[in-house]
N, C-alpha and C positions, 0 to 999 in steps of 0.2 A: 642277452640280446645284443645284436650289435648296432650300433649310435653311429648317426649321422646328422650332418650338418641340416637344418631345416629352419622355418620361420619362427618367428618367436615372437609375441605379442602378451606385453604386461600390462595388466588391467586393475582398476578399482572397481569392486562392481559393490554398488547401494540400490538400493530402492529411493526414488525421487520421486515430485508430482510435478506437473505444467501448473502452470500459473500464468497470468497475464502480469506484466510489468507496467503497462499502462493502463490503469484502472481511473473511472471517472465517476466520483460519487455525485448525482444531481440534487441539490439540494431546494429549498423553497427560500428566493430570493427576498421575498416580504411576508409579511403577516396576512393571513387571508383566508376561504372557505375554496378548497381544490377539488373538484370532483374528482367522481369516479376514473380512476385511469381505466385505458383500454388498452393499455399494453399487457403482454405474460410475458414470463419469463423464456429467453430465448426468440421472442419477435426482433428484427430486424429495424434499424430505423438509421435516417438519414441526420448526416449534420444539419445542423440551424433547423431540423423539424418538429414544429411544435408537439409538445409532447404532456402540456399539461396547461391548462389559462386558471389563474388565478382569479375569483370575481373582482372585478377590477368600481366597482359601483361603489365601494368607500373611498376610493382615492378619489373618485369622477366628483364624487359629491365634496369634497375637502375641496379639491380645484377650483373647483364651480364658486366654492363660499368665499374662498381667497381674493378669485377672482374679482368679485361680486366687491369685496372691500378694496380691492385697487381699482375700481372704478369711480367709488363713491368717495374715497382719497384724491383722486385728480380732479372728480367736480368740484370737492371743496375747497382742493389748490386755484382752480379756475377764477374764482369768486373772489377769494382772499386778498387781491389788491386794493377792495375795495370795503374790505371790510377789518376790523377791527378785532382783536382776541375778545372772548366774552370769557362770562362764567361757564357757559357751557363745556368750551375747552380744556377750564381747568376739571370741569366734572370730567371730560372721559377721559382725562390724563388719568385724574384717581382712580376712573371708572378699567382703565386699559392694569393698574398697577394693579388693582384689586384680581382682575383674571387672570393676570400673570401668577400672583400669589396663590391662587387656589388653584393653577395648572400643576406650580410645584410641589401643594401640598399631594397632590392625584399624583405627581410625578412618583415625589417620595414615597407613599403607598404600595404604588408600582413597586418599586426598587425594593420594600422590604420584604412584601410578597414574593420576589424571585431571589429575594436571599433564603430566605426559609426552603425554598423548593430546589435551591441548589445545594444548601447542605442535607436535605432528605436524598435528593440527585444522588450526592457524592457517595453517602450512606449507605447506598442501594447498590452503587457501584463497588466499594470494598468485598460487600456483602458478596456480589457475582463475583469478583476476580476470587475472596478466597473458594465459591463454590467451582468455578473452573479450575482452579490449581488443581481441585479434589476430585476434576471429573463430573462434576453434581450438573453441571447444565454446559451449551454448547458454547463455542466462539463465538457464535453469529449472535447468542444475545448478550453476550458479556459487549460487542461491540455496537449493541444496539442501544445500551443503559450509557455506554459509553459519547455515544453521540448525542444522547439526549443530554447526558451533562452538561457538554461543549455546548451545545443549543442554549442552554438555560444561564452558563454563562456567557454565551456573547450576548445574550439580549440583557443579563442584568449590564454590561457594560455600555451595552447601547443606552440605557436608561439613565446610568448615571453620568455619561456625557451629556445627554436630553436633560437631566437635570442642571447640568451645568451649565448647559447653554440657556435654559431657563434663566436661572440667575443673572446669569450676564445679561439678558433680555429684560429682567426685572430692574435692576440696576440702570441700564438705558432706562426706562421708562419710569424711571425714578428721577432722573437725570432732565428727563425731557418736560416733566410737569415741572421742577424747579425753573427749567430755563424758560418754558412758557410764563412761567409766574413772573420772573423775572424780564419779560421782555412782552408782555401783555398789550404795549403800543407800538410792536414794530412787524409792521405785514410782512416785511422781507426773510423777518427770523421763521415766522409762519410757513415761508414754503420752504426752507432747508428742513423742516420739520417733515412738511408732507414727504420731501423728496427722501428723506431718510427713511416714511415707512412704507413710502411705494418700495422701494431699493428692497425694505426687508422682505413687505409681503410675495416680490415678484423673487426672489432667493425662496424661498418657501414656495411658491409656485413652482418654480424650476423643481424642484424636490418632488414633489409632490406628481411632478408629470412622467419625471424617470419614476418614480415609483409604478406608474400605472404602465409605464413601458415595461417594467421588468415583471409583471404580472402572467405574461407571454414566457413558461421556461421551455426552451429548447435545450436541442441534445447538441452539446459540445462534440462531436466526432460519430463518425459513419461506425455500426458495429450492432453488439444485439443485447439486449438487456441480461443481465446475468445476476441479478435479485431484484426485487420489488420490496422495499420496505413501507411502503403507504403504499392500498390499495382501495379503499371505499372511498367517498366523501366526505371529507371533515373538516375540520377547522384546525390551520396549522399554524404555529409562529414558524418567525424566519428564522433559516437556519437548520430546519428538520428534514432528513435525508428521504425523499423520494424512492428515487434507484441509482442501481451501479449500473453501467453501460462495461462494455470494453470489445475491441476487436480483436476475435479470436486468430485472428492470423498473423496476431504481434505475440505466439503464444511462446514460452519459453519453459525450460526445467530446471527446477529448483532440487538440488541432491543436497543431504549433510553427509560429510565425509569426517573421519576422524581425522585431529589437527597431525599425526605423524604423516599422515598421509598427504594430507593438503602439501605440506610443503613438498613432493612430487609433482604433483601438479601444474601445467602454466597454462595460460590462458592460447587460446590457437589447439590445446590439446584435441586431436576427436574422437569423436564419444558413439559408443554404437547404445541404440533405445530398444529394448525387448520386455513382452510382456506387459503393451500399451493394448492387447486387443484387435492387432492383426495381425495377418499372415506373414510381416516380411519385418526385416530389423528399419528403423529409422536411424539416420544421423546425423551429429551435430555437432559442435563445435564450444570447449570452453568459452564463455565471452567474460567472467569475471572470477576472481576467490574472494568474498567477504574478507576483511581484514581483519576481523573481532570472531576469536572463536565463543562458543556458549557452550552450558553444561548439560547432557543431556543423559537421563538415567537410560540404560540398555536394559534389553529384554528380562536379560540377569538380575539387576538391578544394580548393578555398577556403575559407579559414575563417569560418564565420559566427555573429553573437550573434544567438540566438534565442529567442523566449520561449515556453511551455508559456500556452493561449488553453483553457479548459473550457467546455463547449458542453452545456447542458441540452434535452433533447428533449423536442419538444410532447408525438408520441406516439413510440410501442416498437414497431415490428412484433413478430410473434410468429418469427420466421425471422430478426430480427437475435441478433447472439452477440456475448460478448466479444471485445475487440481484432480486431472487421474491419475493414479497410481501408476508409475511406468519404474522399469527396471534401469539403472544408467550402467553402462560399460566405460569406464575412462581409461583410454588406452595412455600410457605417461612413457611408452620407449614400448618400438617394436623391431627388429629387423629380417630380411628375405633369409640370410646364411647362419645360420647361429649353428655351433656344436650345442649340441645338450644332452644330456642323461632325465633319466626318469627317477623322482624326488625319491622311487622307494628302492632306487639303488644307493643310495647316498644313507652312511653313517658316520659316529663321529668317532675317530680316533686317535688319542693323542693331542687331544683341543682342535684338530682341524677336522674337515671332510676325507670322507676317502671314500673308496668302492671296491669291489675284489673285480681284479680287470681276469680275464681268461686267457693264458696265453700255455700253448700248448698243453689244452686239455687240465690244467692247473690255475687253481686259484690264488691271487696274486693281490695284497692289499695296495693300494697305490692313493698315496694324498692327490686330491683335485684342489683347483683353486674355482669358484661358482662364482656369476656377478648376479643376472636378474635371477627370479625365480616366478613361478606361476605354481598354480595348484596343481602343478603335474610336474613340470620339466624346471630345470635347472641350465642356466647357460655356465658352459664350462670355460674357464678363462684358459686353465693352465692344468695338465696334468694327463690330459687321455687328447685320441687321435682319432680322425673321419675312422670307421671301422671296427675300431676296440670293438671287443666284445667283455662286457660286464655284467654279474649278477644279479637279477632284482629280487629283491626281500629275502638279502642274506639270512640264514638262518645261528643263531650261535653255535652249531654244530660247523661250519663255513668256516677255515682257519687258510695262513699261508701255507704255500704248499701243494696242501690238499689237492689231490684228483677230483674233478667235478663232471656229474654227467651232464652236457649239452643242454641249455634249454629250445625250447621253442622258441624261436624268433621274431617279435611281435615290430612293425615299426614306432618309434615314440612318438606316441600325442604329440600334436602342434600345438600353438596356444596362439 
């Protein structure tokens, strides 16, 4: 055949999936009874729109009781110029120490019960990571025991700060019966008193009122729901995942490429997408290479280091979804003029390439020097000319010399 100069395009081609890079997992901001949602998966929803109300009637009623004792605090500051400490005060001093004490003994209850439920948690989690290593169950619950863990410890952590803050609360009021004891004839000391537990109960108020605000969860950003993890009415602690939201039109492709490879690759590279489910190629753009490759066994079962390759899309059809299977093209060096031969003209002789070029009717071994390669064509650096005519699939009967009859003339694949 005879070779001529033509395009040449070198590619990586992997199988990759889309994926969303910004992903928002909603979570329950307080402890509380959430109804039924009335989202599905794939409905549409707006930022800041409510998307789920928490019964907000334990908080109203804690406000309410709060409240209700920083009123009857500042009556009895009112009064107090004229009046005297009694026994009564030192009773609810004892009476305030006593409820403090059997808050923390409830506290610590609390806390041991979410110790036990977080090493069952954690138990249950080993359990699914070794059954997903094997295959035995999916992602999606290995990351659902996983988030209940995370749940279960940040509410034991929330507790044992609650418990500490207790103490320190016990302590004050420990504090406050001695200095009542000790200053029983002085009204002035009386209201640094009150003013210290207005101070706390309105700090406890404030609490208590953002809590009944955050009772209200919206959706952090414009997009469509893309799982549902609670969906009846129940009763949730804080901290337990809702849904995932995300905007499919931040959608991107994630390819692993093997590490010899990666380093061809730079970011700006473009990338053609086949094999997403429609009729025409998509394209895109490297925007990153992971830095950390990972081990990942191949079909074979080989072991291979591979790297994670991110892939920015020109456009989004409206019919692609997350994580579908799409085909990546990563072109790493192309040019319009390339000479090249066809790979099954190329043998090796001598430690180098060669090919039998044709020159007057005779076969002729001639060394090439090749740079890129493609699953077809070879670019020739050095060794053959626009024209040559060369052999394809020499046969070991093929020597120099040799008289050769004519082939058919095909042009060489492009790439």
């Amino acid at each position: 055949m005879t070779i001529q100069p033509g395009p040449l395009k070198v590619m990586i081609i992997e199988e990759g999936q889309t994926y969303l890079e910004d992903r928002y997992l909603v979570s329950t901001p307080v402890t509380g009874y959430v109804p039924r949602l009335s989202l599905e998966v794939g409905d549409p929803v707006s930022q800041d729109q409510v998307i789920a109300q928490i019964d907000p009637l334990v908080f109203d009623n804690e406000a309410s009781a709060i409240l209700a004792q920083i009123n009857a605090l500042q009556a009895e500051k009112t009064g107090v110029a004229t009046l005297r400490p009694k026994t009564e005060s030192l009773t609810q001093a004892a009476a305030n120490i006593k409820a403090v004490e059997a808050e923390i003994a409830a506290d610590q209850a609390i806390a041991t019960e979410l110790r036990i439920r977080l090493i069952q948690a954690q138990q249950e989690q080993q359990r699914a990571e070794f059954l997903y290593r094997n295959g035995a169950i999916s992602k999606q619950a290995l990351e659902t025991l996983e988030l209940n863990t995370q749940a279960i410890a940040q509410n034991l952590e929330v507790e044992k700060q609650r418990i500490n803050q207790t103490k320190a609360n016990l302590q004050e009021a420990i504090a406050a019966r001695e200095e009542l004891q000790a200053a029983q004839q002085d009204p002035d000391y009386l209201l640094e008193v009150y003013d210290a537990q207005i101070r706390s109960l309105e700090a406890e108020l404030a609490s208590r009122t953002d809590q009944v605000q955050r009772t209200a969860i919206k959706a952090p950003i414009s997009g469509q729901v893309l799982r549902l993890y609670q969906k009846n009415h129940q009763y949730l602690e804080a901290g337990q995942p809702l849904l995932e939201l995300g905007n499919l039109q931040n959608l991107a492709v994630m390819v692993d490429v093997l590490s010899s490879e990666a380093t061809q690759i730079q970011p700006g590279n473009p990338v053609e997408i086949a094999q997403w489910g429609g009729d025409r190629l998509l394209t895109g753009r490297v925007k990153r290479i992971e830095p950390a490759a990972f081990t990942k066994i191949s079909a074979l079962g080989v072991e291979e280091q591979r790297v994670n390759v991110v892939i920015s899309l020109d456009d989004i059809p409206a019919n692609l979804g997350d994580q579908y299977r799409v085909e990546t093209q990563i072109v790493v060096w192309q040019a319009e003029d390339v000479l090249q031969v066809p790979l099954s003209a190329l043998f090796r002789c001598d430690g180098q390439w060669c090919v039998f070029l044709v020159e007057e009717g005779q076969a002729q071994a001639v060394a090439v020097e090749i740079g890129y390669k493609t699953e077809q064509n070879a670019q020739v650096t050095n060794g053959l000319a626009a024209n040559d005519q060369v052999i394809l699939y020499p046969s070991g009967e093929v020597q120099s010399g040799r008289r050769v009859q004519p082939q058919v003339d095909h042009a060489a694949p492009t790439n």
